[in-house]
Structure formats: structure tokens, C-alpha cells
PDB file of N, CA, C and O in Angstrom, chain B, residues numbered from 101:
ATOM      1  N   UNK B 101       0.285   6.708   2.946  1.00  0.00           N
ATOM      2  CA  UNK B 101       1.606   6.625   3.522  1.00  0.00           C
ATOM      3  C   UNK B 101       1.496   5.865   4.838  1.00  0.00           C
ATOM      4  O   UNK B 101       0.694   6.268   5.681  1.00  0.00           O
ATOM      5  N   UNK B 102       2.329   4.680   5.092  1.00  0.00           N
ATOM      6  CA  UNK B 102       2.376   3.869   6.287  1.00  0.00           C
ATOM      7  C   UNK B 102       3.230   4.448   7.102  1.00  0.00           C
ATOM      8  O   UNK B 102       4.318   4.737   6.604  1.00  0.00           O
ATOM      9  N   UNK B 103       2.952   4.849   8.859  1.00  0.00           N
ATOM     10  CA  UNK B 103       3.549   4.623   9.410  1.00  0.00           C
ATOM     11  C   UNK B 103       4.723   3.458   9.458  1.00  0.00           C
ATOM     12  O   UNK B 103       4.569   2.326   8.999  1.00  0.00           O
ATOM     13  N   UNK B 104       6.231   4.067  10.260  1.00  0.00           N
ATOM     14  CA  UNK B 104       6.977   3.339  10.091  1.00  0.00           C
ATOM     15  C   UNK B 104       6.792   2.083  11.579  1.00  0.00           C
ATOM     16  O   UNK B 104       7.479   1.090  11.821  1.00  0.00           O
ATOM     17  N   UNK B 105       5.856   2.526  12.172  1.00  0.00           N
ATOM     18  CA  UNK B 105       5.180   1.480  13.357  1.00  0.00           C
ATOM     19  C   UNK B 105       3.780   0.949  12.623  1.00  0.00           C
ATOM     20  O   UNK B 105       2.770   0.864  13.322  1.00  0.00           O
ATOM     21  N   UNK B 106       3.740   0.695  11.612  1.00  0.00           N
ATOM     22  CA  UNK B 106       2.948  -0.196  11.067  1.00  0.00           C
ATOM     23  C   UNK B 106       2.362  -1.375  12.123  1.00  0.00           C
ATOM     24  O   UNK B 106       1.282  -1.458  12.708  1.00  0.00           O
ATOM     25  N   UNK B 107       3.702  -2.363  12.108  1.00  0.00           N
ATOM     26  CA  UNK B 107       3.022  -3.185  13.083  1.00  0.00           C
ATOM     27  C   UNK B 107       2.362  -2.921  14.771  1.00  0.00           C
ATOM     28  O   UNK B 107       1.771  -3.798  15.400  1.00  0.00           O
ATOM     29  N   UNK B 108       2.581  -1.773  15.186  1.00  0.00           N
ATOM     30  CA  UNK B 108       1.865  -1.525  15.940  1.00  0.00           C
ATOM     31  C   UNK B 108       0.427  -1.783  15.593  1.00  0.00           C
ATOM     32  O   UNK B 108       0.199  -2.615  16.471  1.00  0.00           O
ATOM     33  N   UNK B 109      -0.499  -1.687  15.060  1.00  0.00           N
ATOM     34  CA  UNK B 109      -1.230  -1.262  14.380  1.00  0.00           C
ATOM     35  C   UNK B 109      -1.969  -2.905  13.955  1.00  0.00           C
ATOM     36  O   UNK B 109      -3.178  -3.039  13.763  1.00  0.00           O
ATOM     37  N   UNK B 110      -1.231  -3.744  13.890  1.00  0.00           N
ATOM     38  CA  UNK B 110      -1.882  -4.895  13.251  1.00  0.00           C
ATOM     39  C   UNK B 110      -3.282  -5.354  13.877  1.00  0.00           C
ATOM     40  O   UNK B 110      -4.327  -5.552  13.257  1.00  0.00           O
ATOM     41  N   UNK B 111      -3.060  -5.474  15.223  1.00  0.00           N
ATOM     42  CA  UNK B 111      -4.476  -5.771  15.747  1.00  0.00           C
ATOM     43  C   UNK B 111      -5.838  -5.417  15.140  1.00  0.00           C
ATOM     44  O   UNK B 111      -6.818  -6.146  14.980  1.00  0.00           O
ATOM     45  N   UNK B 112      -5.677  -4.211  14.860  1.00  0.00           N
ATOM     46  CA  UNK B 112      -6.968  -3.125  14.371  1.00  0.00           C
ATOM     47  C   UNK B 112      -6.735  -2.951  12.938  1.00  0.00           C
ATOM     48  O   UNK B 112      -7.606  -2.272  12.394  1.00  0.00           O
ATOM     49  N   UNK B 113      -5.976  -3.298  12.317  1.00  0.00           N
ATOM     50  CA  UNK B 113      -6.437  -3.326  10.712  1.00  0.00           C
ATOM     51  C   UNK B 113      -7.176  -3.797  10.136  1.00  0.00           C
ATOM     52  O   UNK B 113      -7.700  -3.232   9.176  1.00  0.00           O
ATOM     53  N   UNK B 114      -7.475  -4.976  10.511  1.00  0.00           N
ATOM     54  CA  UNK B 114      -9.365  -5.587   9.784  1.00  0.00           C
ATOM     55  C   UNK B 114     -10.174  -4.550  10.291  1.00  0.00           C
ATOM     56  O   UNK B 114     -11.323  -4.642   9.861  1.00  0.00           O
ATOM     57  N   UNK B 115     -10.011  -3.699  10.969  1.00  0.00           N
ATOM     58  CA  UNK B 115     -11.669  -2.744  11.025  1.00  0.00           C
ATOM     59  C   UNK B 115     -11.028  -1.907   9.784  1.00  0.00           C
ATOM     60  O   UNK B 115     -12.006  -1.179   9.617  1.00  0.00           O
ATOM     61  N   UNK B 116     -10.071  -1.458   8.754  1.00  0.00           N
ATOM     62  CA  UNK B 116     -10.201  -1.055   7.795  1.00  0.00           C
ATOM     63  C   UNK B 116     -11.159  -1.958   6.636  1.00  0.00           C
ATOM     64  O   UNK B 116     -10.871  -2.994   6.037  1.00  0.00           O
ATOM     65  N   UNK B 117     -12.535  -1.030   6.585  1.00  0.00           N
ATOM     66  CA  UNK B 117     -12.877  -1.716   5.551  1.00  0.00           C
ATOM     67  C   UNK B 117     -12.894  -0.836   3.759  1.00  0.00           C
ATOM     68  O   UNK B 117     -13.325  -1.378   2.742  1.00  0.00           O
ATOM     69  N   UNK B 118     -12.489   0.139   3.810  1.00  0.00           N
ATOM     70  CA  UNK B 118     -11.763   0.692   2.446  1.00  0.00           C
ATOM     71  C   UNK B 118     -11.047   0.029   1.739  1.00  0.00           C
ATOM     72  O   UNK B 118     -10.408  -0.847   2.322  1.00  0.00           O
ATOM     73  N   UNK B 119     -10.891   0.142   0.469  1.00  0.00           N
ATOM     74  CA  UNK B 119      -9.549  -0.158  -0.618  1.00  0.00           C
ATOM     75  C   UNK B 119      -8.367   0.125   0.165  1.00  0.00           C
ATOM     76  O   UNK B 119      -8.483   0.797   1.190  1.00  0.00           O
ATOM     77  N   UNK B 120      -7.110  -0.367  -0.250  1.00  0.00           N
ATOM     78  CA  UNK B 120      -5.852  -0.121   0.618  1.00  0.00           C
ATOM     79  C   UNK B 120      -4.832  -0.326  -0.427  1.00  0.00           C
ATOM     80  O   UNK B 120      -4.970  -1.382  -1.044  1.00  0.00           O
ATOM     81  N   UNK B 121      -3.810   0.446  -0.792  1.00  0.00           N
ATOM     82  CA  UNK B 121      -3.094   0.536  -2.067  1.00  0.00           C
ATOM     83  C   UNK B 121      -2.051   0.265  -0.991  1.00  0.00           C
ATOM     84  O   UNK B 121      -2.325   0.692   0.130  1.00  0.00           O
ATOM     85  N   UNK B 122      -1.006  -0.318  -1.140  1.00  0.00           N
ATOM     86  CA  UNK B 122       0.473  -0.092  -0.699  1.00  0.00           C
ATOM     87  C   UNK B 122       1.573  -0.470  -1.727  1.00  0.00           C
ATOM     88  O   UNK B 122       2.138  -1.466  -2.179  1.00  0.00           O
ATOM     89  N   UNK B 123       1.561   0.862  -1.842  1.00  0.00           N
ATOM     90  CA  UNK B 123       2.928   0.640  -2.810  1.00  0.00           C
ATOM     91  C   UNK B 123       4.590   0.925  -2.211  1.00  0.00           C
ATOM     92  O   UNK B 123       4.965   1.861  -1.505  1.00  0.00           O
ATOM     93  N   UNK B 124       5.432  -0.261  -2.781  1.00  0.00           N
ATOM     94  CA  UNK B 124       6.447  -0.290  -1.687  1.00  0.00           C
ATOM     95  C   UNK B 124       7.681  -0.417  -2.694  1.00  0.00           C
ATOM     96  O   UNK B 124       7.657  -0.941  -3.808  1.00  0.00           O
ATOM     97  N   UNK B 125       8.927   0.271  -1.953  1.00  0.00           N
ATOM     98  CA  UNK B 125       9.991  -0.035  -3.096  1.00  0.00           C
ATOM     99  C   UNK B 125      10.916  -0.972  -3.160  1.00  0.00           C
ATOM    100  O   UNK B 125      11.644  -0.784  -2.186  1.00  0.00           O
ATOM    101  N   UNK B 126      11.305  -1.909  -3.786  1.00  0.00           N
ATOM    102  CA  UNK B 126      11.408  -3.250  -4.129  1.00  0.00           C
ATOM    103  C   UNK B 126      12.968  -2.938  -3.153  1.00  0.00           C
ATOM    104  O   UNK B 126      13.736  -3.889  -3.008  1.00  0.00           O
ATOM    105  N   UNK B 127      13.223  -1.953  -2.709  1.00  0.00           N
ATOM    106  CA  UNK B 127      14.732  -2.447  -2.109  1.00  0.00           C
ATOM    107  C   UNK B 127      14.657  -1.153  -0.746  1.00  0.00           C
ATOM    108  O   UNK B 127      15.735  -0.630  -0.462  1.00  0.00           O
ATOM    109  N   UNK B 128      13.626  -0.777  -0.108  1.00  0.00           N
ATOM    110  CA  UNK B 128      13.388  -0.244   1.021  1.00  0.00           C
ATOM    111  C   UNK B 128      13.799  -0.714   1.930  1.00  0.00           C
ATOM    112  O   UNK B 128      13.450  -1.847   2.263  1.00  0.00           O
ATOM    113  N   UNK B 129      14.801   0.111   2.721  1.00  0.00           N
ATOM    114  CA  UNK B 129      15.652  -0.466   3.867  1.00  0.00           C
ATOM    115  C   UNK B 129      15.035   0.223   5.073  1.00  0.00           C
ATOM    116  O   UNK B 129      15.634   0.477   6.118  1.00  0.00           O
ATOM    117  N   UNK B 130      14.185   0.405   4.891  1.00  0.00           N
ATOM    118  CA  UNK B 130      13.039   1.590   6.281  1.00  0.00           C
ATOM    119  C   UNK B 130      11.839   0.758   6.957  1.00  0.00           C
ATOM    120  O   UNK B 130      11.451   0.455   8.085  1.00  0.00           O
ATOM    121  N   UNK B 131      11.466   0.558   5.566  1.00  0.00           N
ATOM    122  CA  UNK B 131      10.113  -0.443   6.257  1.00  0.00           C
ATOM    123  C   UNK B 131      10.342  -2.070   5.635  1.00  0.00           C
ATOM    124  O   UNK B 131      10.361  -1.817   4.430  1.00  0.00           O
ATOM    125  N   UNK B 132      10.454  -2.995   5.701  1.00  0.00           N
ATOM    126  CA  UNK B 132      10.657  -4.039   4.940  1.00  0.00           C
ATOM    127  C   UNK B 132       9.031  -4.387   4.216  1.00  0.00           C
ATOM    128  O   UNK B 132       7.932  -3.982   4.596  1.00  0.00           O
ATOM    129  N   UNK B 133       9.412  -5.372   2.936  1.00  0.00           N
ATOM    130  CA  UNK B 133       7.994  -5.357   2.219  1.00  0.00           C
ATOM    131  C   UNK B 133       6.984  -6.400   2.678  1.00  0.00           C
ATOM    132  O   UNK B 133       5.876  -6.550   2.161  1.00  0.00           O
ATOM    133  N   UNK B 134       7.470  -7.112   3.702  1.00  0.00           N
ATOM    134  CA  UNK B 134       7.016  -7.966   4.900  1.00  0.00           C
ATOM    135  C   UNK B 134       6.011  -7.022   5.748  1.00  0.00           C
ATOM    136  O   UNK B 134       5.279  -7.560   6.579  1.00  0.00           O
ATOM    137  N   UNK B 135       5.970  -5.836   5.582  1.00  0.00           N
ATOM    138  CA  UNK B 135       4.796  -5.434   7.030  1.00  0.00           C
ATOM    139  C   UNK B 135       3.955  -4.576   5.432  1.00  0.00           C
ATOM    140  O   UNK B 135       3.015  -3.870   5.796  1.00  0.00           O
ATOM    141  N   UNK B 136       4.127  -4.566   4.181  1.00  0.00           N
ATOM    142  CA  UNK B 136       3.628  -4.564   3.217  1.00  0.00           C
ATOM    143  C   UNK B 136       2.817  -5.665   3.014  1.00  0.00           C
ATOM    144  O   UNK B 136       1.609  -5.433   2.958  1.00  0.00           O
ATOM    145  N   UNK B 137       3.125  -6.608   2.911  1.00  0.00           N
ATOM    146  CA  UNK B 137       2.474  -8.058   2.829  1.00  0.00           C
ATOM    147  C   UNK B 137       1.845  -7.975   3.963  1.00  0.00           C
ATOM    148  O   UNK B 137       0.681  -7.746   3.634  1.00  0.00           O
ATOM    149  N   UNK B 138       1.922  -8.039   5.546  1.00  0.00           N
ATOM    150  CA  UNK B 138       1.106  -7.992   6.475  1.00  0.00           C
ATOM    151  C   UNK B 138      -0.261  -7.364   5.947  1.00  0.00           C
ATOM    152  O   UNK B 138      -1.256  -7.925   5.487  1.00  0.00           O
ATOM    153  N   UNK B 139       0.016  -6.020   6.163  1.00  0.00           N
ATOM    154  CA  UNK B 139      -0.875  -4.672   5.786  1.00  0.00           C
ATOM    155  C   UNK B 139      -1.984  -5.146   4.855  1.00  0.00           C
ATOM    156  O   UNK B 139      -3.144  -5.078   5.263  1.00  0.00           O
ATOM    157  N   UNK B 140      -1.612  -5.829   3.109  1.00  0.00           N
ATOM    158  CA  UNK B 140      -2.709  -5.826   2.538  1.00  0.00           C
ATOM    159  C   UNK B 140      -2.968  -7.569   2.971  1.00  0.00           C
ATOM    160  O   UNK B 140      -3.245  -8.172   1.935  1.00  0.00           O
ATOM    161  N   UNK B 141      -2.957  -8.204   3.791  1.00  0.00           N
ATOM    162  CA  UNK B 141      -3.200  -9.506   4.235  1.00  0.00           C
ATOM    163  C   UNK B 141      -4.204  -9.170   5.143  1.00  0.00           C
ATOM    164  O   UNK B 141      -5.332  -9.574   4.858  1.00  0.00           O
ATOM    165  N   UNK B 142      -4.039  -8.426   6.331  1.00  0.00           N
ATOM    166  CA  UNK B 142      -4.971  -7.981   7.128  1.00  0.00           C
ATOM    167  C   UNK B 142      -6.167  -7.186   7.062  1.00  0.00           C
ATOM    168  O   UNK B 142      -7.090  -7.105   7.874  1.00  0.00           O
ATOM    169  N   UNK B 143      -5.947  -6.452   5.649  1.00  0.00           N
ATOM    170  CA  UNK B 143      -7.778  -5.556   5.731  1.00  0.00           C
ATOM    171  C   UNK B 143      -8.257  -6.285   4.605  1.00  0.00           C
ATOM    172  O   UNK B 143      -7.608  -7.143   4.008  1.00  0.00           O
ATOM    173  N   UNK B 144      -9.484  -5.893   4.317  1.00  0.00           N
ATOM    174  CA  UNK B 144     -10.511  -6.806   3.306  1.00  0.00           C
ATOM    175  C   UNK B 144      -9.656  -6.339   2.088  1.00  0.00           C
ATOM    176  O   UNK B 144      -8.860  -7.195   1.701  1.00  0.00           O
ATOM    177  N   UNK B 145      -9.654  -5.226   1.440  1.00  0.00           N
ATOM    178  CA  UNK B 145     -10.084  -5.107   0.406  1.00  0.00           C
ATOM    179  C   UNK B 145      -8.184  -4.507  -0.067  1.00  0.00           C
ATOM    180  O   UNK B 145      -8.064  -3.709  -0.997  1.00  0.00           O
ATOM    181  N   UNK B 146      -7.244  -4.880   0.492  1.00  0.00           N
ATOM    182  CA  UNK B 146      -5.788  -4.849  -0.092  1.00  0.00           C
ATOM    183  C   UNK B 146      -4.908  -5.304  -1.117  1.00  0.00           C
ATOM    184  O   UNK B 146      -4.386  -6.419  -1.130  1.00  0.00           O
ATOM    185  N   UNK B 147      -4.700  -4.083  -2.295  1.00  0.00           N
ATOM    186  CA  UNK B 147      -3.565  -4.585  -2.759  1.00  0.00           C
ATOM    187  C   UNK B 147      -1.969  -3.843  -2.497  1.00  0.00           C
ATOM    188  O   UNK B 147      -1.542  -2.833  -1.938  1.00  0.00           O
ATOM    189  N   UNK B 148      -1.444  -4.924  -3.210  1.00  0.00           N
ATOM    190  CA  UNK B 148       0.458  -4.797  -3.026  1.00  0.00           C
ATOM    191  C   UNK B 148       0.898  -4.268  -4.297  1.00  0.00           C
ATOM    192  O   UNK B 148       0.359  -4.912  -5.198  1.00  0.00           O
ATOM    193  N   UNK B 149       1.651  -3.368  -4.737  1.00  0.00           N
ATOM    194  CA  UNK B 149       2.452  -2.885  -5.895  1.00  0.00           C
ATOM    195  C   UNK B 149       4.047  -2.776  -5.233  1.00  0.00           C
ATOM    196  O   UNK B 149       4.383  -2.015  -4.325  1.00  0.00           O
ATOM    197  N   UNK B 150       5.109  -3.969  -6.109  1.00  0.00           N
ATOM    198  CA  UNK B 150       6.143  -3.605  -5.700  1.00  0.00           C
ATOM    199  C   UNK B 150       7.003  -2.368  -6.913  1.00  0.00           C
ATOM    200  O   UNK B 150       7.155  -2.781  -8.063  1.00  0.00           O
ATOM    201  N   UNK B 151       7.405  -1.229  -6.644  1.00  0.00           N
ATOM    202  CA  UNK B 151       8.110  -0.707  -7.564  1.00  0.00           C
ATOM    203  C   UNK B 151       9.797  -1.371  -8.028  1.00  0.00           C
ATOM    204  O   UNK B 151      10.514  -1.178  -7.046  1.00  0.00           O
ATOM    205  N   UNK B 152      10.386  -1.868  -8.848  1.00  0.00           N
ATOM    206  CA  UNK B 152      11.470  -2.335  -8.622  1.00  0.00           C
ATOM    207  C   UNK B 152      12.602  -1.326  -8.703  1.00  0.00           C
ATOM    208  O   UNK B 152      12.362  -0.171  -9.053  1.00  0.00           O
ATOM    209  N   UNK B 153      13.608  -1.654  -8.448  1.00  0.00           N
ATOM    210  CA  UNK B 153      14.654  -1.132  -7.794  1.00  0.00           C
ATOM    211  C   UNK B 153      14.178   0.176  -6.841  1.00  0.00           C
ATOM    212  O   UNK B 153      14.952   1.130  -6.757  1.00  0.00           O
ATOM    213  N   UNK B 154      12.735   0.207  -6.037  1.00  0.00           N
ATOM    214  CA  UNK B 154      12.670   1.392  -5.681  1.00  0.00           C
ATOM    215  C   UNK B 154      13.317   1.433  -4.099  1.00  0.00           C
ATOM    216  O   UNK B 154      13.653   0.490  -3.383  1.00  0.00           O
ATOM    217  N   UNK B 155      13.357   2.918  -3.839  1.00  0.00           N
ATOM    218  CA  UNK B 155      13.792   2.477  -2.208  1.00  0.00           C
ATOM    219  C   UNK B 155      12.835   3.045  -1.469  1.00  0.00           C
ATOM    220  O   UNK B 155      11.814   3.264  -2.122  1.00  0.00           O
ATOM    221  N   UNK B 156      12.801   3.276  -0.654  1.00  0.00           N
ATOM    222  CA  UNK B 156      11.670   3.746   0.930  1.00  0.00           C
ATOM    223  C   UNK B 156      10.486   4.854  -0.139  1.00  0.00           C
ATOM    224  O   UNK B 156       9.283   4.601  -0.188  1.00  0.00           O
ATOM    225  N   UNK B 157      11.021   5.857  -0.787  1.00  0.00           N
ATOM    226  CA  UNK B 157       9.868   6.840  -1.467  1.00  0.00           C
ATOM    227  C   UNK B 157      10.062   6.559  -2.939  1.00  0.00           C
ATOM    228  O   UNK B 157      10.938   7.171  -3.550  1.00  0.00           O
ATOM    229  N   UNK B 158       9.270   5.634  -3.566  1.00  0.00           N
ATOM    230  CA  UNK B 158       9.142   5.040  -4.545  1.00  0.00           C
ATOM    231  C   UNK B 158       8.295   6.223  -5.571  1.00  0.00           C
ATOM    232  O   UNK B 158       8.392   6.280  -6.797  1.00  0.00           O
ATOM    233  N   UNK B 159       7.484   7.091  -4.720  1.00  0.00           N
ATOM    234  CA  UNK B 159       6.921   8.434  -5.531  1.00  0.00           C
ATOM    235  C   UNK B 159       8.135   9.536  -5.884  1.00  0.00           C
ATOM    236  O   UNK B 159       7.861  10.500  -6.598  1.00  0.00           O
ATOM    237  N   UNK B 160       9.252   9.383  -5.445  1.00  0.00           N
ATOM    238  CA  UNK B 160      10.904   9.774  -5.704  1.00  0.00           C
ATOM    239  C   UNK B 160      11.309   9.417  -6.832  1.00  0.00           C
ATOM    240  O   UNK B 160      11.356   9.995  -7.917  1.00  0.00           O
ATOM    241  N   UNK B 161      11.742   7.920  -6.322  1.00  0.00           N
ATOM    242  CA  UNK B 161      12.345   6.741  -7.029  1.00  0.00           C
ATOM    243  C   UNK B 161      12.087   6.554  -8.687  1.00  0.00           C
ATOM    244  O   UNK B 161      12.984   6.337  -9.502  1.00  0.00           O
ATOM    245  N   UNK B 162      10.308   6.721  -9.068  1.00  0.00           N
ATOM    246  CA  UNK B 162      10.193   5.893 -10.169  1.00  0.00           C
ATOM    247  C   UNK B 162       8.944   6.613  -9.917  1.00  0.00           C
ATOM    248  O   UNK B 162       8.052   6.092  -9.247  1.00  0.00           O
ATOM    249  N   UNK B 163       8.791   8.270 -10.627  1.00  0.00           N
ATOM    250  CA  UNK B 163       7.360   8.843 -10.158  1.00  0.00           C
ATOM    251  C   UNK B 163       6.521   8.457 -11.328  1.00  0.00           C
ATOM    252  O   UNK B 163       5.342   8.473 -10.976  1.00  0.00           O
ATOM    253  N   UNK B 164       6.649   8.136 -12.511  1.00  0.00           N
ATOM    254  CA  UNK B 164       5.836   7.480 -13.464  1.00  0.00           C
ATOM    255  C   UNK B 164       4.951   6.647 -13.184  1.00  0.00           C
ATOM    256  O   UNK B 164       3.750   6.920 -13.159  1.00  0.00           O
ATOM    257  N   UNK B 165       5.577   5.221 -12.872  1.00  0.00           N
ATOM    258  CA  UNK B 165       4.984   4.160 -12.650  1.00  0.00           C
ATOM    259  C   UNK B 165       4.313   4.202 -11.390  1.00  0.00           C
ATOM    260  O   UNK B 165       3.314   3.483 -11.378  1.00  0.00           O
ATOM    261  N   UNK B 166       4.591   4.951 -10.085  1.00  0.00           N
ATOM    262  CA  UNK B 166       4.084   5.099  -8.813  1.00  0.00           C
ATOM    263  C   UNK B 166       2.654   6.086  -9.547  1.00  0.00           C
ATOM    264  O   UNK B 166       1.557   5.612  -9.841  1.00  0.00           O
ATOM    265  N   UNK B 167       2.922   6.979  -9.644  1.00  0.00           N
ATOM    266  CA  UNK B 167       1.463   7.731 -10.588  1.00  0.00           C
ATOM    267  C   UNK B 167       0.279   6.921 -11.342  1.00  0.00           C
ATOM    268  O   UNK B 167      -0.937   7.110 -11.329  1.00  0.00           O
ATOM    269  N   UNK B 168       1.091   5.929 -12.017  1.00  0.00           N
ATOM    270  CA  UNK B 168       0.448   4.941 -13.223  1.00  0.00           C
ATOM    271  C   UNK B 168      -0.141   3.868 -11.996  1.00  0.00           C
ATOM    272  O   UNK B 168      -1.351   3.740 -12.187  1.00  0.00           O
ATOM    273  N   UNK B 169       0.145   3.351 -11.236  1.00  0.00           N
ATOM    274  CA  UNK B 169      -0.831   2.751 -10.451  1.00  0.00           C
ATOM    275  C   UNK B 169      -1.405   3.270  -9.389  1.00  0.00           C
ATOM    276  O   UNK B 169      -2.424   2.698  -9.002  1.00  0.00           O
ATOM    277  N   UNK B 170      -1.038   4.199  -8.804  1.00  0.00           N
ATOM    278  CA  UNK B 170      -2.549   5.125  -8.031  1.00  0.00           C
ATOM    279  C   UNK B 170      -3.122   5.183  -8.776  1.00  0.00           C
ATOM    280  O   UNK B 170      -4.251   4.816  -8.449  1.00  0.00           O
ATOM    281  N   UNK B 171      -3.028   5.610 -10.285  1.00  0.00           N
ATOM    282  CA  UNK B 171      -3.959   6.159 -11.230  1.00  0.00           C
ATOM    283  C   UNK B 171      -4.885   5.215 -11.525  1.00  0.00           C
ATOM    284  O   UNK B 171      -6.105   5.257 -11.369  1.00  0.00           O
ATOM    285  N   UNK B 172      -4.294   4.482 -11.904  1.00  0.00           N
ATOM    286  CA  UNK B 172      -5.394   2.907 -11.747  1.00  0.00           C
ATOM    287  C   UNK B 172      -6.140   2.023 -10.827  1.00  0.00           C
ATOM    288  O   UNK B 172      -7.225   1.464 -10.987  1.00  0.00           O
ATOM    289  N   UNK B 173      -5.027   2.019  -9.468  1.00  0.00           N
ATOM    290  CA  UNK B 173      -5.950   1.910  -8.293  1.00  0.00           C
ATOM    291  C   UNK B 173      -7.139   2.689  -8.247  1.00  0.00           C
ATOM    292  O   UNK B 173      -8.177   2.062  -8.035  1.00  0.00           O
ATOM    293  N   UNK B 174      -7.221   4.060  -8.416  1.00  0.00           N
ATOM    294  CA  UNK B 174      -7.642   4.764  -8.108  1.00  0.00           C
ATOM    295  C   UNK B 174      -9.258   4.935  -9.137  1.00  0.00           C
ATOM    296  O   UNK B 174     -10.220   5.627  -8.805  1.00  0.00           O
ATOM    297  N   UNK B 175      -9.161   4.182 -10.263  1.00  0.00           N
ATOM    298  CA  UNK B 175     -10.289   4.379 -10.952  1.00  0.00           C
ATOM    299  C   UNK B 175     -10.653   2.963 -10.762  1.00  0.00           C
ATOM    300  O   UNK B 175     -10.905   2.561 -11.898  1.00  0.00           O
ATOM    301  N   UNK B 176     -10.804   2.058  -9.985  1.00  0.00           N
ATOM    302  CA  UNK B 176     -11.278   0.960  -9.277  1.00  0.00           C
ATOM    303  C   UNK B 176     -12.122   1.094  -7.747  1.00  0.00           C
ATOM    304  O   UNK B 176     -12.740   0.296  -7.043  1.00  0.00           O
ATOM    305  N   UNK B 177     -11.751   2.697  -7.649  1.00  0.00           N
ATOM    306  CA  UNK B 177     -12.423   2.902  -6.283  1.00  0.00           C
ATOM    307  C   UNK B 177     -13.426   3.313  -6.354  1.00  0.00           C
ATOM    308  O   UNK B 177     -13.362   4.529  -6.171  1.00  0.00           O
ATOM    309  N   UNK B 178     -14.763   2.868  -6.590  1.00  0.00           N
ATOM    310  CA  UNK B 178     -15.815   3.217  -6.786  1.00  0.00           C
ATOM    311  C   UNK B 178     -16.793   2.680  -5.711  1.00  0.00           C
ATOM    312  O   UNK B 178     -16.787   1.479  -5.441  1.00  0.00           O
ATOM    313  N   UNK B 179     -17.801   3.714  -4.969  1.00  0.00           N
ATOM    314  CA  UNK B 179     -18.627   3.719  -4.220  1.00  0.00           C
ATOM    315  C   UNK B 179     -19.348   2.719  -4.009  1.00  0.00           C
ATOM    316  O   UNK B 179     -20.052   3.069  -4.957  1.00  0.00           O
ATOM    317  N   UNK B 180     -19.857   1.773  -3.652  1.00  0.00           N
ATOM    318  CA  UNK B 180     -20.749   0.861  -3.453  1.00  0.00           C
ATOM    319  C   UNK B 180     -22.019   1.455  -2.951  1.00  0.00           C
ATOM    320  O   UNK B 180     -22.078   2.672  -2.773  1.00  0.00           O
ATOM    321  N   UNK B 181     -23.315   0.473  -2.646  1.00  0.00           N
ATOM    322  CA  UNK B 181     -24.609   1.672  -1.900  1.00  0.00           C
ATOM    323  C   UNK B 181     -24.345   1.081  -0.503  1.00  0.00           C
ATOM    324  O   UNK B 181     -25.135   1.291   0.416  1.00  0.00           O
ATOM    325  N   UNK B 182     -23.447   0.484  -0.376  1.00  0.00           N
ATOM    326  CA  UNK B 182     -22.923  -0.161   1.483  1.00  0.00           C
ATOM    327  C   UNK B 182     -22.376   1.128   2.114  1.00  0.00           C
ATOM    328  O   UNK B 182     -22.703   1.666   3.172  1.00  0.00           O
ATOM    329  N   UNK B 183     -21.428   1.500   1.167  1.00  0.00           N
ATOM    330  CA  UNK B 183     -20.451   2.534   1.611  1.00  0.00           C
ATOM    331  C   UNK B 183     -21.090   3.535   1.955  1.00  0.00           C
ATOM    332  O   UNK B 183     -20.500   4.535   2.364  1.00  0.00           O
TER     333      UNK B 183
END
């Protein structure tokens, strides 16, 4: 979950070096999908999922498909021997 001061924050997001899921809802009037795009632009290892027609809580909105890609993000997150 992103803070809604996200861009506060931009400076220091490349020291995220984790996976970074942001999933955002295709018609969110809270955070725009512009500091979404920032977000996975700035750390290494970011992706973007837009939900469509979703709004600000897309795990609300459209809990299937929000489930169905954590779920999948989520079996991509596998340990490295760096980590």
C-alpha cells in the first residue's frame, strides 16, 4: 500500500532493492497512476498492474483479479543467494 505522499519519497526509492508490485485502479482520483509509473520507474525491480474501471482500492473494486495478480506476482518472488 502507497502512501498518499508517495512523491515525497522519490529521492530514496532506488535504495528499494526488492520486487515492487503496484497495483492501481484505472480511474483513482486519490493518487493518480502517474506517481504509479514514477514508483515502478524508480526502484530496480518494479512492476505496474492497472485494474480497469478500478478506483483508489482496487482490492474493493475488482477483488478477483487484484488477488489473481498478487498471486502471481507473488510466485515470481523468489530468493536469490544475494538476498
Amino acid at each position: 500500500m502507497a502512501p498518499i505522499s508517495l512523491r515525497t519519497y522519490r529521492e530514496r526509492l532506488h535504495f528499494i532493492t526488492v520486487p515492487v508490485l503496484a497495483i492501481w485502479g484505472e480511474n483513482d482520483r486519490t493518487i493518480p497512476v502517474s506517481d504509479a509509473q514514477m514508483l515502478v520507474k524508480s526502484v530496480k525491480r518494479g512492476q505496474l498492474v492497472i485494474i480497469p474501471n478500478g478506483g483508489h482500492a482496487p482490492y474493493m473494486n475488482a477483488p478477483e483479479l487484484f488477488n489473481q495478480e498478487l498471486v502471481r506476482f507473488l510466485s515470481t518472488c523468489k530468493p536469490s543467494a544475494t538476498e
